[in-house]
Residue, then its C-alpha position, 0 to 999 in steps of 0.5 A: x466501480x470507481x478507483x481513485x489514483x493519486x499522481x504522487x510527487x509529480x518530480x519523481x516516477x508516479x505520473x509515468x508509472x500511472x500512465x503506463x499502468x493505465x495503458x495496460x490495465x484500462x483497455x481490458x478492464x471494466x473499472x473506472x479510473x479518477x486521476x488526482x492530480x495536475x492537469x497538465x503533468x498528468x497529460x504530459x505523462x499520458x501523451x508520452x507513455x500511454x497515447x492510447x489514453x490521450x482522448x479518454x484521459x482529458x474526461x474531467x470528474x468533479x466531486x458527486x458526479x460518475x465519469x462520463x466515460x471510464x477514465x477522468x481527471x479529477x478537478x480537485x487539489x492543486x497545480x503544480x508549475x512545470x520544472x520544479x527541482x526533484x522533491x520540490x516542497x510544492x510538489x509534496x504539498x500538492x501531492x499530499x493535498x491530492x491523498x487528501x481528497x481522493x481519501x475524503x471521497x474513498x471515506x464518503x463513499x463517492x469513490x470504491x477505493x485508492x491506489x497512491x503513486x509515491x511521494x517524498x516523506x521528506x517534500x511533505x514535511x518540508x511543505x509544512x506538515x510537520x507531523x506527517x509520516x506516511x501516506x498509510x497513517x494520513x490516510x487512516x486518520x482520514x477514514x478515522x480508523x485506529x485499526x489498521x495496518x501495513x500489508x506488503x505482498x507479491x510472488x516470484x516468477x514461480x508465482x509463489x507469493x509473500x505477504x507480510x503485514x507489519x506490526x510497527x511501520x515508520x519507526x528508528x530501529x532503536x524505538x522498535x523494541x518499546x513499541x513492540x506490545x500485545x495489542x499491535x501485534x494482536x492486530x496484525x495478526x487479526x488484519x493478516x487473517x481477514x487479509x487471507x480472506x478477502x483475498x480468497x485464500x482457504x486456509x488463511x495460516x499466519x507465521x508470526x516473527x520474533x523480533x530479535x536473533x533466532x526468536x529471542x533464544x528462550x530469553x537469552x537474546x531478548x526478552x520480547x519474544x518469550x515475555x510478548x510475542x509468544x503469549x499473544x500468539x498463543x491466546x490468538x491460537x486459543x482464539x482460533x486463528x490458525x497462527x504460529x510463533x513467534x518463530x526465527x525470521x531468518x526461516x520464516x520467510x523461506x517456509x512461506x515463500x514454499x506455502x507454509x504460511x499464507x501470511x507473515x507478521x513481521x515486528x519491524x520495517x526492514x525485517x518485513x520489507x527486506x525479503x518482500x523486495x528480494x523476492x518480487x523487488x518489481x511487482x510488489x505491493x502495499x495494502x493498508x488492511x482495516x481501511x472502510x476502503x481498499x487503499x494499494x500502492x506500488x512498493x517503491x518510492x519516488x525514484x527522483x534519479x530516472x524520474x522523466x527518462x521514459x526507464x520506470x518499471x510500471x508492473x508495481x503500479x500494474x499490480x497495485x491497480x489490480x489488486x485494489x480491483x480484486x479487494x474492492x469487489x469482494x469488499x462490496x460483494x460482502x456489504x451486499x450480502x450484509 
């Protein structure tokens, strides 16, 4: 099995928290890693964090050729020139270029699956991609699927685990309650369960978010939740997912961090993202589900004020790599018995 990674904004956190990732995943791990990006940013970060790497590192991959040893650099996508400013449009540009690629090779089936570094929405679009709005939506288009959506996951140091998959990702609060309808949120429910699965869970139990204060209070505080959510929920239920709500967010979250629910559904960004991050703010990860391929990435973005300090905490990354190990063999285990 074959994993992409992508360096990201190579001005922020993402060649140090690869190459520190790598340092101490590679060694006892049996996958093979293919590094999208440049060159001489990705050596630099090996050579200073990871040294053990520094010989298996410098392997180079080209398109529809396996890694001669388990870890290659990809000769593919841009360079990017030594001292750029922090968000440098260059380094967007090269670091959605580098996506693109390792996407088109995860699509063709050439690679298992990706694990994207972050990158700065702001550099891309400054880049000339005016349309662009997240590497989760890039990539979907990519693969040509309609059907996904944004899984964030992780557990505390009691290993009790969140994950939370969203019905809108990358919108201004005031559009939230427009876009809140039964197919998305249907979706989500439907992602959030085959999620469950795939990660080996038995039980696979969905609690589903009201969108506005205490569930919308019977409709006295919104009408969303009594006219929307609610039935959507109960026609999933009736067929047969084991899910619930809509239910206040301000419990939800605290019953599935205790093992209620295996999953939540979350209706916006921040009311998702916000107790993910207080309860593993370092090791949490992102999941895009519907994907043909397995796609992870660390839960935190480019990190421009300790970029190039030697401080950046790698265990997101660490965790977005093993996950994105754990789902890929399930996934081809399951195409194998098909």
């Amino acid at each position: 099995m074959t994993l992409a990674i992508t360096l990201g904004d190579v001005t922020g956190i993402g060649p140090e928290v690869t190459a520190k990732a790598l340092g101490l995943v590679w060694p006892d791990d049996s996958t093979n890693y293919v590094v999208f990006g440049d060159r001489s940013h990705w050596l630099e970060a090996v050579d200073r964090y990871a040294p053990e790497l520094s010989e298996a590192a410098r392997e180079v991959w080209r398109p529809g050729m396996n890694p001669r040893g388990r870890l290659a650099w990809a000769e593919v996508g841009p360079s990017v020139p030594p001292g750029l400013a922090k968000g440098d449009s260059i380094a967007g540009g090269a670091a959605l270029a580098w996506v693109r690629a390792a996407s088109q090779a995860c699509t063709e089936g050439i690679l298992d699956g990706l694990i994207t570094a972050p990158l700065s929405k702001e550099s891309v679009v400054r880049a000339g991609h005016e349309g662009f709005t997240g590497q989760t939506e890039f990539i979907a288009a990519i693969a040509g699927t309609e059907r996904f959506a944004m899984m964030l996951l992780g557990h505390d140091d009691r290993d009790r685990w969140l994950r939370v998959a969203l019905v809108t990702t990358h919108l201004p609060l005031r559009e939230v309650a427009d876009a809140i309808e039964p197919s998305g949120i249907r979706q989500s429910i439907e992602l959030a369960v085959e999620a469950c699965d795939l990660l080996g869970l038995s039980r696979g139990r969905v609690g589903v978010c009201g969108l506005n204060p205490h569930a919308g209070e019977g409709g006295l505080l919104g009408t969303e939740d009594r006219d929307i959510i609610a039935p959507t929920v109960q026609k999933a239920r009736l067929d047969g997912m084991d899910v619930q709500g809509p239910l206040a967010a301000d419990t939800l979250f605290h019953q599935a961090l205790h093992g209620a629910y295996d999953a939540v559904v979350a209706q916006y960004h921040d009311q998702g993202l916000g107790p993910l991050k207080l309860v593993a703010f370092d090791s949490g990860v992102n999941w895009t589900l519907g994907l043909p391929f397995v796609r992870t990435s660390p839960d935190h973005g480019t990190a421009y004020d300790i970029a190039g300090k030697g401080t950046a905490n790698p265990s997101s990354m660490v965790s977005a790599i093993r996950l994105a190990g754990t789902v890929a063999r399930r996934m081809q285990t399951r195409r194998a018995i098909r």
